[in-house]
C-alpha positions as protocol buffer text, in pm:
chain_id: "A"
residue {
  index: 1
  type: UNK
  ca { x: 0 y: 0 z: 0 }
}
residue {
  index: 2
  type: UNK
  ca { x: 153 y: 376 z: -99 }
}
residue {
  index: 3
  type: UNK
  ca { x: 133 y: 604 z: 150 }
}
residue {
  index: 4
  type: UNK
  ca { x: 71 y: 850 z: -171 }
}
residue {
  index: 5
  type: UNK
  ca { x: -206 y: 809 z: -405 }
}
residue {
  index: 6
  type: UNK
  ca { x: -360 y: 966 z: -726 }
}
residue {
  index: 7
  type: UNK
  ca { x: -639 y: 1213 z: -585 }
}
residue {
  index: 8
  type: UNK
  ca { x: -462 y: 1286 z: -329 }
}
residue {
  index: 9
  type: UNK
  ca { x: -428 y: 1669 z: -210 }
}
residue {
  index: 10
  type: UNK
  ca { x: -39 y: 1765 z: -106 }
}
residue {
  index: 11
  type: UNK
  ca { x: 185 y: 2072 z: -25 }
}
residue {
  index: 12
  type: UNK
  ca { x: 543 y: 2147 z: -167 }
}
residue {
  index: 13
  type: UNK
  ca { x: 793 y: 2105 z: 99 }
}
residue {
  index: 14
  type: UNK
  ca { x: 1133 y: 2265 z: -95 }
}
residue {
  index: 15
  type: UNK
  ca { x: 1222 y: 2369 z: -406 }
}
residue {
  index: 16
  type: UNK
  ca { x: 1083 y: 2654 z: -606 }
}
residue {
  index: 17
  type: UNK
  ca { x: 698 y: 2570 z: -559 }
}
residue {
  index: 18
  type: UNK
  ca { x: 762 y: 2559 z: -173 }
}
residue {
  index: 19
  type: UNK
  ca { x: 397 y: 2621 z: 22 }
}
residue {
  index: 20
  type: UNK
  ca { x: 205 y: 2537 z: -310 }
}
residue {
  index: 21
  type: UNK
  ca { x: -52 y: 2321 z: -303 }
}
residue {
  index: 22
  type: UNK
  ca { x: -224 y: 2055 z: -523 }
}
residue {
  index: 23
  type: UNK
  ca { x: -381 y: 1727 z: -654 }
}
residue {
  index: 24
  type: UNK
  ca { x: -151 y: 1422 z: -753 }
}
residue {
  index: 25
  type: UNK
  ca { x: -229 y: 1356 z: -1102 }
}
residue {
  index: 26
  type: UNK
  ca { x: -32 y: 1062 z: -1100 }
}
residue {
  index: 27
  type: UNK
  ca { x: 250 y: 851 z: -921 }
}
residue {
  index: 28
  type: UNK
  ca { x: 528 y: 739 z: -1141 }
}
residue {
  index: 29
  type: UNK
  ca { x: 705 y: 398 z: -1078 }
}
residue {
  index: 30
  type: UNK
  ca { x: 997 y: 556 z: -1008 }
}
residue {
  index: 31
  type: UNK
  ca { x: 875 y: 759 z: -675 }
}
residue {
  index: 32
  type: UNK
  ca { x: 767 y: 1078 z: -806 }
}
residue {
  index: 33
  type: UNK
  ca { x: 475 y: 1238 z: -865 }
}
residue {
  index: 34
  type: UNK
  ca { x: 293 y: 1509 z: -1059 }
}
residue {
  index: 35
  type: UNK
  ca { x: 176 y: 1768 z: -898 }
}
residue {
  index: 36
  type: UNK
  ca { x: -162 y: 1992 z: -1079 }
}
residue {
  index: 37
  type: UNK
  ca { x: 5 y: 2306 z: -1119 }
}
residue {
  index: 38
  type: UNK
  ca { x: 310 y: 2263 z: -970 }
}
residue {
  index: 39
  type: UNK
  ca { x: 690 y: 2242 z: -1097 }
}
residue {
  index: 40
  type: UNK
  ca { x: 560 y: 2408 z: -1407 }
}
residue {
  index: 41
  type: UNK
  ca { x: 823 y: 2363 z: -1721 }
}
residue {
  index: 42
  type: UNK
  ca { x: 864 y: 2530 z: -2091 }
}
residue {
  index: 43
  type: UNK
  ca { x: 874 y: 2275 z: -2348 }
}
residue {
  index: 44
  type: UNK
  ca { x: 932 y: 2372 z: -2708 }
}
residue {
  index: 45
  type: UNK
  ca { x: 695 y: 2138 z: -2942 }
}
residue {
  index: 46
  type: UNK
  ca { x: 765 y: 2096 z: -3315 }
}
residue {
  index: 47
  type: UNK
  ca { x: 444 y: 2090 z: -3491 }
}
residue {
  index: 48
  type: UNK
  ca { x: 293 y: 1729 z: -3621 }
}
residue {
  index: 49
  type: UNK
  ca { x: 24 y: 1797 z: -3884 }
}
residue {
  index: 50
  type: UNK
  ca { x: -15 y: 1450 z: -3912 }
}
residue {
  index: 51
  type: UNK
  ca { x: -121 y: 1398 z: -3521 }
}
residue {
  index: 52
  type: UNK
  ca { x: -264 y: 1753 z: -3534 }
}
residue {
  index: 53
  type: UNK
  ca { x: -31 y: 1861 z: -3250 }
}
residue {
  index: 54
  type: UNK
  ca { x: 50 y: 2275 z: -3321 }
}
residue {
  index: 55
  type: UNK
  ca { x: 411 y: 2402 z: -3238 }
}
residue {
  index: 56
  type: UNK
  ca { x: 550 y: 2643 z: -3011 }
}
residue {
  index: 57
  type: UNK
  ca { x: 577 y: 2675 z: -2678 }
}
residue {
  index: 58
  type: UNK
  ca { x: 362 y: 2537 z: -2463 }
}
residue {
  index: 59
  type: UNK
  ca { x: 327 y: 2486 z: -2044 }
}
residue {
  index: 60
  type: UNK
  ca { x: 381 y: 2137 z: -1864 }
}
residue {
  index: 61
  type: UNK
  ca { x: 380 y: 2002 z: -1513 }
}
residue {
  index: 62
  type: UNK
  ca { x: 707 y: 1835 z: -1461 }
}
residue {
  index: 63
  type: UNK
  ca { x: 730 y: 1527 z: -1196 }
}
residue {
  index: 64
  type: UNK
  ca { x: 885 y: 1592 z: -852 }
}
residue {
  index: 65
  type: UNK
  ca { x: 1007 y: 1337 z: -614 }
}
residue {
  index: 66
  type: UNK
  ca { x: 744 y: 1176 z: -369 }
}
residue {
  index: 67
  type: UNK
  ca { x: 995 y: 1329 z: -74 }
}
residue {
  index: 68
  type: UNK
  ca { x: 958 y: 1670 z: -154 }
}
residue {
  index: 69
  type: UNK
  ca { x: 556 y: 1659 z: -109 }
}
residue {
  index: 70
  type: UNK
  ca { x: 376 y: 1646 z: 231 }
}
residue {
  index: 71
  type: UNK
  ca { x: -11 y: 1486 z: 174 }
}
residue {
  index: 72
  type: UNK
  ca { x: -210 y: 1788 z: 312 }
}
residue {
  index: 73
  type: UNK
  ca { x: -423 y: 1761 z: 630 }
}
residue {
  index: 74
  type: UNK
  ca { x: -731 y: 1948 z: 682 }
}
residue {
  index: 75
  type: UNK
  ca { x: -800 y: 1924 z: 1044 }
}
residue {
  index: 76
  type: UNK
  ca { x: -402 y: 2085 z: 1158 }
}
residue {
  index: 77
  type: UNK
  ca { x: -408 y: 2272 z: 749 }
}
residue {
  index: 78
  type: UNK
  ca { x: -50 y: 2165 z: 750 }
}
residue {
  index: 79
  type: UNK
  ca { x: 157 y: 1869 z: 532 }
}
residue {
  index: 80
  type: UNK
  ca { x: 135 y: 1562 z: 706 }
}
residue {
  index: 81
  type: UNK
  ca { x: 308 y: 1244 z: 688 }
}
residue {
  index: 82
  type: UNK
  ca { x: 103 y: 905 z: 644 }
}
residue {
  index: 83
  type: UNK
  ca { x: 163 y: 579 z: 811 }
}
residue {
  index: 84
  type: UNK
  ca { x: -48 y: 261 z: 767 }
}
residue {
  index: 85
  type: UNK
  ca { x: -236 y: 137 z: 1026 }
}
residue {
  index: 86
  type: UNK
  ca { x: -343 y: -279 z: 993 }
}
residue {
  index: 87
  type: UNK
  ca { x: -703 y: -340 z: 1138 }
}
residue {
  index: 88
  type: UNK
  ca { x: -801 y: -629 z: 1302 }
}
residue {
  index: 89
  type: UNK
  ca { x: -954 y: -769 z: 1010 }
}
residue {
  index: 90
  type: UNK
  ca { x: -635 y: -748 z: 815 }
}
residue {
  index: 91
  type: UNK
  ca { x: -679 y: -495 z: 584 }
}
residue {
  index: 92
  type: UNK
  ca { x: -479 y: -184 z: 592 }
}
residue {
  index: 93
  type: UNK
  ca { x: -550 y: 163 z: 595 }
}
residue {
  index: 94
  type: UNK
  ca { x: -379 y: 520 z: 588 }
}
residue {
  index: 95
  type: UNK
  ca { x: -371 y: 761 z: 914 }
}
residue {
  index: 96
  type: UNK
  ca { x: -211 y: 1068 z: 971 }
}
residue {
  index: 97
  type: UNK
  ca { x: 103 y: 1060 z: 1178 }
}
residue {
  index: 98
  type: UNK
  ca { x: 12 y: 1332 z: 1444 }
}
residue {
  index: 99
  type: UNK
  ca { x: -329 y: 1301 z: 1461 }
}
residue {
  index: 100
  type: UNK
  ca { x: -400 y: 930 z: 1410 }
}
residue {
  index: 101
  type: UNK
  ca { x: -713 y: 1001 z: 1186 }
}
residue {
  index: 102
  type: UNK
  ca { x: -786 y: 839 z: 851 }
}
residue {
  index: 103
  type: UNK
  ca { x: -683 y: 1002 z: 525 }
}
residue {
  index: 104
  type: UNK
  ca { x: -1017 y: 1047 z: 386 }
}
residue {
  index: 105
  type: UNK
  ca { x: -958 y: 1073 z: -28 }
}
C-alpha cells in the first residue's frame, strides 16, 4: 500500500513551488509524482500535422520526487506524513502521523 495516491491533495515542501498546493495527477514507478500546477516547465513542441499537434511553446507540469511533497491535512491545514495502520480484520488503511485520523480521499 503507498502512502501516496492519485487524488490525493499535497503541499510542496522545498524547491521553487515551496507552500504550493495541489492534486496528484499521477505517481510514477519511479517515486515521483505530478503535482496539478506545480513544478511548471517550458517545453518547445515541433508541430505534427499528421497527429494535429501545433508548435510552439507550450506549459507542462514536470514530476517531482514523492519526498519533496507532504499529503495535506485538513484538520491541523499543514503537510502531514502518512503511516499505515493494519485493522483487526487485516486490511490496511492510511492515518495521519500526528493526529492518528484516517486520510479520507
Amino acid at each position: 500500500m503507498n502512502k501516496i495516491k492519485k487524488g490525493d491533495e499535497v503541499i510542496v515542501i522545498t524547491g521553487k513551488d515551496k507552500g504550493r498546493r495541489g492534486t496528484i495527477l499521477q505517481v510514477l514507478a519511479d517515486e515521483r509524482v505530478l503535482v496539478e500546477g506545480v513544478n511548471i516547465a517550458k517545453k518547445h513542441q515541433k508541430p505534427n500535422p499528421n497527429a494535429g499537434v501545433p508548435g510552439g511553446i507550450i506549459d507542462r507540469e514536470m514530476p517531482l520526487d514523492i519526498s519533496n511533497v507532504l499529503v495535506f491535512n485538513p484538520k491541523t491545514k499543514k503537510g502531514d506524513r502518512v503511516g499505515i495502520k493494519v485493522l483487526e480484520d487485516g486490511s490496511k488503511e492510511r492515518i495521519f502521523r500526528s493526529t492518528g485520523e484516517t486520510v479520507d480521499i
